[in-house]
C-alpha positions in Angstrom: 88.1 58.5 117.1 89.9 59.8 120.4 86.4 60.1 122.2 85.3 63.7 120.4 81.8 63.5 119.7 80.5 66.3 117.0 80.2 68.9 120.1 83.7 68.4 121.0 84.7 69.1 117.5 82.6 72.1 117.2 83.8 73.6 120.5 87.5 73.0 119.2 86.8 74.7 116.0 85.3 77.8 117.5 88.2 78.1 119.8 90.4 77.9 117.0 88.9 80.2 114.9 88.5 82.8 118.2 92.4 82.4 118.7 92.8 83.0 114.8 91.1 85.9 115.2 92.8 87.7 118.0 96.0 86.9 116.4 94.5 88.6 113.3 93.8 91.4 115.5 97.0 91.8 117.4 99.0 91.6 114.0 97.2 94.2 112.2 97.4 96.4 115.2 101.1 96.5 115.5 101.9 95.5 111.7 99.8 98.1 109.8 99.7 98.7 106.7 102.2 100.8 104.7 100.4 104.2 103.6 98.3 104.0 100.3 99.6 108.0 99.5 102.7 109.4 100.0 103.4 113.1 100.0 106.1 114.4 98.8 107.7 117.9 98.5 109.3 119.2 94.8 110.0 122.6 94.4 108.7 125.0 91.8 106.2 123.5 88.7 108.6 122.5 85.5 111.9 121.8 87.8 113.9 119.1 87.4 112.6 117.5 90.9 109.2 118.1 89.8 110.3 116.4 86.6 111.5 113.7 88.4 109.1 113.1 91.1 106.5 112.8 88.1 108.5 109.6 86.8 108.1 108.1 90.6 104.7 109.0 90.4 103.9 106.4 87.3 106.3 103.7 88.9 104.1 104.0 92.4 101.0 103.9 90.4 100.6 100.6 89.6 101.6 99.4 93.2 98.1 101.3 94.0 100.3 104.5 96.0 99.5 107.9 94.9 102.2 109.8 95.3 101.3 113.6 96.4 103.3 116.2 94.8 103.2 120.0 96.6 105.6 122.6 95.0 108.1 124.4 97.2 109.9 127.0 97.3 113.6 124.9 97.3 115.5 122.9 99.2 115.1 124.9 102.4 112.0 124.7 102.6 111.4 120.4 101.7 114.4 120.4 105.3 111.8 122.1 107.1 108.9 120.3 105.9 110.5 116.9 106.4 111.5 118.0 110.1 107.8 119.0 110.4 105.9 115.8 111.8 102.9 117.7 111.5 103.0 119.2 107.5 102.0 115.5 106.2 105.6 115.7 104.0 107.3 111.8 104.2 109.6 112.7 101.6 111.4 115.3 99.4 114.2 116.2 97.4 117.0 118.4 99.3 120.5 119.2 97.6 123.6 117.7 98.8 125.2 120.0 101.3 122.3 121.5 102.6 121.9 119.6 106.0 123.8 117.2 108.0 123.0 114.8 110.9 123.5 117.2 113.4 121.5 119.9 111.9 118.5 117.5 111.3 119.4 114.1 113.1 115.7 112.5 112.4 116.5 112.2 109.0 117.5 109.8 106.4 118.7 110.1 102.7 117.6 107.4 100.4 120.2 108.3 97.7 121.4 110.8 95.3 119.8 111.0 92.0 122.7 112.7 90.4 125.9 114.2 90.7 
C-alpha cells in the first residue's frame, strides 16, 4: 500500500467529499434551476391564444412546469407586460407587426404559430 494507514484514507475521503461539496455549491449557485411555473399572458377567456396556450399547458404538464395563464386585454398589453421585469410575465403571445427591435430591443420571438 503506498504508506496510507486507515487515518490517511479517512482524511483523504473527507477532503474529497468537502471539495465535492463546494463544487456542488458553486454549481447550483450559478447553474440554477430552470423555473417550475411559467407565466404567461393570453388575452381574453375563449380566444384563440387562450385556446392555444391551453394545449402548451398539457405538453408542460408532464415535464412538472405549470404554466400560468392571465387574460389580457390584447396584444398591447402582453408588449407591455413582457417589457415589465416586474409583472412576473416570461412569455406571451403578441401579433406580428406590433413591435420591432427598436421599439422593445429586450425581446425575443420564439416563432409564429400561424400565418
Amino acid at each position: 500500500m503506498l504508506g496510507l494507514g486507515w487515518s490517511g484514507l479517512i482524511k483523504g475521503l473527507a477532503a474529497f467529499l468537502c471539495i465535492l461539496g463546494v463544487v456542488s455549491l458553486a454549481l447550483i449557485y450559478f447553474f440554477p434551476a430552470p423555473p417550475s411555473t411559467i407565466a404567461m399572458a393570453v388575452g381574453f377567456k375563449g380566444g384563440s391564444y387562450g385556446l392555444i396556450a391551453e394545449r402548451y399547458k398539457d405538453v408542460l404538464a408532464p415535464a412538472h412546469v405549470n404554466l400560468e395563464l392571465r387574460t389580457t386585454t390584447g396584444s398591447a398589453e402582453h408588449l407591455k407586460l413582457l417589457q415589465d421585469r416586474n409583472s412576473g410575465v416570461s412569455a406571451a403571445f403578441v401579433q406580428g407587426g406590433i413591435s420591432n427591435s427598436k421599439k422593445a430591443p429586450g425581446l425575443l420571438s420564439l416563432g409564429r404559430i400561424n400565418y
